[in-house]
FISE-826846 format. One record per residue (C-alpha): x, y, z. Coordinates in steps of 0.1 Angstrom, whole numbers, padded with zeros to 4 digits, always signed. Layout:
N
XYZ;...
//
This chain:
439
-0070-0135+0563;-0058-0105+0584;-0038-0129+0606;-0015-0140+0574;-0019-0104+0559;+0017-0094+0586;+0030-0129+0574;+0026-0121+0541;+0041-0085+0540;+0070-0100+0557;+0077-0126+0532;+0076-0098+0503;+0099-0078+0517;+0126-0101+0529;+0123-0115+0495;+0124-0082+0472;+0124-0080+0433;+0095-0094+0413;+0080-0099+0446;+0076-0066+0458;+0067-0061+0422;+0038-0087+0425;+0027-0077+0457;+0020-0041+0436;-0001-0057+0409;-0020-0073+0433;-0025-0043+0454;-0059-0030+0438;-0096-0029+0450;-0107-0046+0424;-0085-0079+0433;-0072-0080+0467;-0099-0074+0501;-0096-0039+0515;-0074-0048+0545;-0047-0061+0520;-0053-0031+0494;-0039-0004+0522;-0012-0025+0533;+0003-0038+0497;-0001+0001+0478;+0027+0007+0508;+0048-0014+0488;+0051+0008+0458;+0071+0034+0475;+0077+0021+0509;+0103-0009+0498;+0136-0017+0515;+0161+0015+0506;+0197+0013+0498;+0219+0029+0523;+0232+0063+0518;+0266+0051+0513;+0255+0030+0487;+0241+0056+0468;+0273+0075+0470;+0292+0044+0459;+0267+0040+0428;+0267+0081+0417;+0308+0077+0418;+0313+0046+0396;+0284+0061+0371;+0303+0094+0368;+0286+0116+0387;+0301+0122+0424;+0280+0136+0446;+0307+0172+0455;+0316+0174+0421;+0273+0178+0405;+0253+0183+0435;+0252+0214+0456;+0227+0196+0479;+0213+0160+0481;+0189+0145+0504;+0203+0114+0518;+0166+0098+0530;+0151+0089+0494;+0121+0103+0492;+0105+0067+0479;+0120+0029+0477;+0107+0006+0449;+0116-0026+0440;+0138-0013+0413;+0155+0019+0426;+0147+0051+0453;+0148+0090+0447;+0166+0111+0461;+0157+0147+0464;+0185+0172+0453;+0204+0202+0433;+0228+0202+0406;+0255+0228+0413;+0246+0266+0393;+0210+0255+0393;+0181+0271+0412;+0159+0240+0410;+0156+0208+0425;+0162+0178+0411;+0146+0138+0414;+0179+0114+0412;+0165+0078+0407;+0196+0052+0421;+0191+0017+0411;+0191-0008+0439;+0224-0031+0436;+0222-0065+0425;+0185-0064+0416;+0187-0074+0384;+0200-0107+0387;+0174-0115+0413;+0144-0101+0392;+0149-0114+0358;+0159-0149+0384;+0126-0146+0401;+0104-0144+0363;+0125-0174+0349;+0113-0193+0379;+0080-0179+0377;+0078-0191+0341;+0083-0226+0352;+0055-0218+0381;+0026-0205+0352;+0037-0234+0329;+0023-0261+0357;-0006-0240+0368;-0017-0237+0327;-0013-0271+0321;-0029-0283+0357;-0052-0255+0367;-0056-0223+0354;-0074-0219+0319;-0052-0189+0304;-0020-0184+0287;+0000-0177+0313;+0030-0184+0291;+0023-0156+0268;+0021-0130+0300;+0053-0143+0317;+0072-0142+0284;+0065-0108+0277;+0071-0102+0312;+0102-0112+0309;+0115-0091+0276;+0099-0058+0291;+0113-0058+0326;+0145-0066+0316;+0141-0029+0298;+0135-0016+0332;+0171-0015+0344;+0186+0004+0316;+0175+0039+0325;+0195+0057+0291;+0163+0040+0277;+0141+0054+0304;+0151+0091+0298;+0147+0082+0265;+0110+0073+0267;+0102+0098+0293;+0115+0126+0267;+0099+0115+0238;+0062+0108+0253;+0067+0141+0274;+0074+0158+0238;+0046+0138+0223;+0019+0152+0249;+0030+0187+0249;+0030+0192+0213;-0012+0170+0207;-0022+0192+0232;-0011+0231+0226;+0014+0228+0257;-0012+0220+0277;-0011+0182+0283;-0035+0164+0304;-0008+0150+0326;+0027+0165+0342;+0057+0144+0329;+0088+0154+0341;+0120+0156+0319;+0159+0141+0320;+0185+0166+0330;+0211+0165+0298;+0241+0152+0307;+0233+0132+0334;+0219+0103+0328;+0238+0061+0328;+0222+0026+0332;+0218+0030+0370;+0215+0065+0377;+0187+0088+0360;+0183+0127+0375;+0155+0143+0362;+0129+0171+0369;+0113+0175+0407;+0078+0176+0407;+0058+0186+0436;+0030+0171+0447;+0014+0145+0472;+0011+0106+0463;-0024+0097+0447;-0029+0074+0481;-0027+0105+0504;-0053+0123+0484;-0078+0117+0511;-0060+0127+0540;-0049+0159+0525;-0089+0170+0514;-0093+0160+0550;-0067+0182+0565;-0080+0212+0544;-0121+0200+0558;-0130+0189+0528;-0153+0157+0529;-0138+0124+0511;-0171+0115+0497;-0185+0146+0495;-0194+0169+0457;-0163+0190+0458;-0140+0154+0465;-0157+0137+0444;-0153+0163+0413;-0116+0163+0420;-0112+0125+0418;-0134+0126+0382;-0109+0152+0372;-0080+0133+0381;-0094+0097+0366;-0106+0121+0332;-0066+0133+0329;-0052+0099+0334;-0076+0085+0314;-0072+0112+0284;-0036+0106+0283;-0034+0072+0281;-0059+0073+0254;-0038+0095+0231;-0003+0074+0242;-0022+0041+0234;-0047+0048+0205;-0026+0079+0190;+0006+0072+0194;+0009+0035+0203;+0036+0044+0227;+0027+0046+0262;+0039+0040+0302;+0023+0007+0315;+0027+0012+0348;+0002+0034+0365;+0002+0018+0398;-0008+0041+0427;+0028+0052+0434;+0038+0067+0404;+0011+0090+0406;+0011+0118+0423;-0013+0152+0422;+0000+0191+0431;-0012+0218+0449;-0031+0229+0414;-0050+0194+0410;-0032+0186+0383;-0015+0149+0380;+0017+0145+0374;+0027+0108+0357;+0058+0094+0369;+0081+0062+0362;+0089+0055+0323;+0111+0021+0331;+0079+0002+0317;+0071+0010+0284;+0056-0004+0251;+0050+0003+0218;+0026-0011+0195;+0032-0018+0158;+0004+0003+0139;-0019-0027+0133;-0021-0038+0164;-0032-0003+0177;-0057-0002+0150;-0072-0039+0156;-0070-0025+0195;-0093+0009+0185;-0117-0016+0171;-0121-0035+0202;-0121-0001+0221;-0151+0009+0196;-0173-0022+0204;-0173-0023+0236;-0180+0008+0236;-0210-0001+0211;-0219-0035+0235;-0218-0051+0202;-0209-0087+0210;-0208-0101+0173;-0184-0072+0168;-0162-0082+0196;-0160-0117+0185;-0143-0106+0154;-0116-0080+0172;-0106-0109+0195;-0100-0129+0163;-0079-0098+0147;-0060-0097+0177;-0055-0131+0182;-0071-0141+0214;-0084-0175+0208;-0109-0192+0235;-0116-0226+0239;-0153-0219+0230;-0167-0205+0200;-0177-0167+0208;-0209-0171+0191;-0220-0202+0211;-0225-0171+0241;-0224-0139+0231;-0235-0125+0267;-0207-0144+0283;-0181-0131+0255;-0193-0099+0260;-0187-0097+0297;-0155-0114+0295;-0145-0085+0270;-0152-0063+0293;-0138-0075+0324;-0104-0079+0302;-0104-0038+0283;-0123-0018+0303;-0122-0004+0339;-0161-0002+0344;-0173-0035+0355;-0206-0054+0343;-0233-0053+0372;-0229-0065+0401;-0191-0068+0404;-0168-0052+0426;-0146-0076+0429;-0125-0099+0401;-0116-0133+0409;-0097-0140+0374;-0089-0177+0386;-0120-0185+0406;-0144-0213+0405;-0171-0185+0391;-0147-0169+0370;-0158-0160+0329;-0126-0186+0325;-0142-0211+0330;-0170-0204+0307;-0139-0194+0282;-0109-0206+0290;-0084-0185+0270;-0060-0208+0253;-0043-0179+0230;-0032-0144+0243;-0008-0125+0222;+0015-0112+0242;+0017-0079+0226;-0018-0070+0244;-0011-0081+0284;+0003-0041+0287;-0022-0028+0278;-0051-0052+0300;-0025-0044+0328;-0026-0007+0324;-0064-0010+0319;-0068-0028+0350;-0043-0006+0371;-0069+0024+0362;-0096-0002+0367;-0082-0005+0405;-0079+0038+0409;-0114+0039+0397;-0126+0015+0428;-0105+0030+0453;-0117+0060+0444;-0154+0052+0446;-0157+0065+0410;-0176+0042+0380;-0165+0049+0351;-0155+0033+0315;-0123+0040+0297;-0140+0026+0264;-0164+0054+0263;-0138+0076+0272;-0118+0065+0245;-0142+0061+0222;-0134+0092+0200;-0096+0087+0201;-0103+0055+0183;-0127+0063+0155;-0104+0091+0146;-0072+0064+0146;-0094+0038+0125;-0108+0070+0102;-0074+0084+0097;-0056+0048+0092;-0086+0045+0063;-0078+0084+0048;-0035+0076+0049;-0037+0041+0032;-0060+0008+0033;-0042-0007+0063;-0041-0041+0060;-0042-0055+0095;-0014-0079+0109;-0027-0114+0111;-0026-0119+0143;-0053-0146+0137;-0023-0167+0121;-0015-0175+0160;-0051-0192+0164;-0033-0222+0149;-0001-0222+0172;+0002-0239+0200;+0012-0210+0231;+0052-0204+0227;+0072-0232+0249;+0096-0212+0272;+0133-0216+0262;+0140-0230+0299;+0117-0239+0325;+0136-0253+0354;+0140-0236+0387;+0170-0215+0397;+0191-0211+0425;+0180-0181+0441;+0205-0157+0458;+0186-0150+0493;+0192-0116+0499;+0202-0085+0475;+0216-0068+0506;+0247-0084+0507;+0260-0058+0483;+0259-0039+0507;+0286-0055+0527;+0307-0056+0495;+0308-0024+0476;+0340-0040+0456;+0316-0052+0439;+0294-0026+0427;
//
């Protein structure tokens, strides 16, 4: 295993795009051994950068040359994804600094290349191997990353859940979200507030440097704090306002010299219609409740439709439930093997997911994999648990909701990508660099 881990790493980064963005999902403790966990969280920030004179190329043909906005600007960006970097810098008159985010040339022909051909990949495994509608997850794969290379909508989102939080909690939010800068924001270019702090990865090297124990009281009552702020904002952006960022992987996190956390990256975002939020609070309240009987019938609500009857094994539904929504795992787990040979699969192979839901499992599962690394047990369904009876009680008070029948899709067949054939691949996104004609 180590001996392919270099292999591996290699592979990701020559190829870029959806890869380096795999190579992030898979990055958690929960999934991935420990070995491969500290080498593939490098990934989320650590990712082939655009040259400087790139950059430059980009801000000019977006409308914003670097002389004529910026009285300073860091040419080493500050962090790499597979999407775009950040620079560090100042607009001109201002006396603070700024976060520019550059999108990478040419990457989003490769990514929405690479899902197309991954679509094709999870239509063979579902029909050969793997008990789970994968179809459902690539497709809405596919319509939400897509969103992640207009950053207009970004700003957009960033804004309005930034205004959301402020005004819930009295100015006080539970999480930092930083803000556009008016006026300067296009598709490929997005400045926006600077937030100090260190990455979420680094947390225990800096209690460390100031002699702090990593698994001692006072460390371990800071990383509570910091899993109880995440966790209390994404329970007001999911169950309050069904509008929420679905990407909490370890490097858009970061925490400041005050221990609070600052949430970063609104590319990936979703919003849920109001019954579907609702039929999600239910869920959220029994697990919460270990009420089996009462899980049976969210999944139906929702749509997710198993191969087996829920009520032929209750224990086995009930497990599977909360594997899938919550980041506390039954006894005796530390580790998930979705696809394994002793996976809840194959006790229930999911033939029906909507794919209005895989955000939210990902998000759940990306706090899931904190949570581990962290050395911290804990369940966001019990956290939650009071954000959704008040969004089920007030839905009751406003109006008898009458739920979305996501059930109807228990007797459709999972949707049949438009195109599943494999495409020519460009092999390297770098030769833009060599061409800046075409930028």
């Amino acid at each position: 295993m180590k001996v392919q881990l270099p292999r591996f790493i290699c592979c990701v980064l020559n190829l870029e795009a959806f890869f380096l963005k795999a190579a992030q999902m898979v990055g958690k403790p929960d999934l991935a051994p420990d070995a491969w966990v500290r080498k593939l969280v490098m990934l989320c920030d650590a990712a082939p950068a655009t040259p400087f004179s790139t950059v430059k190329l980009i801000l000019e043909r977006e409308g914003l040359p670097l002389h004529d906005f910026f009285e300073k600007f860091e040419g080493q960006p500050i962090g790499s994804a597979s999407i775009a970097q950040v620079h560090r810098a100042r607009v001109k008159g201002s006396t603070r600094d700024v976060a520019v985010k550059v999108q990478h040339p040419g990457v989003e022909e490769l990514m929405m290349t690479d899902i197309r051909n991954l679509k094709a990949f999870a239509a063979f495994l579902q029909r050969f191997d793997i008990k789970f509608d994968l179809l459902s997850i690539t497709d809405e794969l596919e319509d939400q990353v897509q969103y992640e290379f207009d950053f207009v909508r970004e700003a957009t989102s960033m804004d309005r859940i930034a205004d959301s939080m402020s005004i819930w909690n009295n100015g006080k939010p539970p999480v930092i979200i930083p803000r556009s800068i008016p006026g300067m924001v296009t598709r490929q270019v997005l400045v926006m507030d600077f937030i100090e702090g260190i990455p979420i990865l680094r947390l225990e090297v800096e209690l460390a440097k100031r002699g702090i124990c990593a698994d001692g009281t006072v460390a371990r009552l800071a990383k509570r704090n910091i899993l109880r702020d995440l966790t209390a904002a994404y329970g007001q952006m999911i169950l309050r306002d069904g509008f929420f960022q679905a990407d909490p992987h370890p490097g858009n996190i970061l925490i400041n010299n005050l221990g609070k956390v600052a949430l970063l990256d609104y590319g990936q975002v979703k919003e849920l219609q109001n019954s579907l939020r609702l039929d999600f609070a239910n869920l959220v309240l029994a697990i919460a409740s270990g009420k089996p009987l009462k899980i049976s019938h969210c999944f139906k609500n929702l749509g997710i439709v198993t191969a087996r009857r829920g009520e032929e094994d209750l224990a086995s539904l009930k497990t599977m439930a909360v594997m899938m929504f919550d980041t506390k795992l039954p006894p005796g787990l530390s580790k998930v093997t979705p696809f394994g040979e002793e996976s809840m699969l194959k006790k229930f192979p999911v033939t029906n997911f909507p794919k209005e839901l895989f955000f939210i499992l990902r998000t759940i599962h990306l706090l899931r994999g904190l949570s581990i690394g962290m050395g911290i047990s804990y369940s966001c369904a019990h956290e939650w648990k009071q954000l959704a009876e008040a969004a089920v009680c007030t839905s009751i008070q406003e109006e008898q909701v009458r739920p979305l029948q996501y059930g109807n899709l228990a007797n459709q067949t999972t949707t049949t990508p438009k195109k599943l054939v494999w495409e020519k691949r460009r092999k390297y996104r770098r030769l833009y660099w060599l061409q800046p004609h075409i930028l």
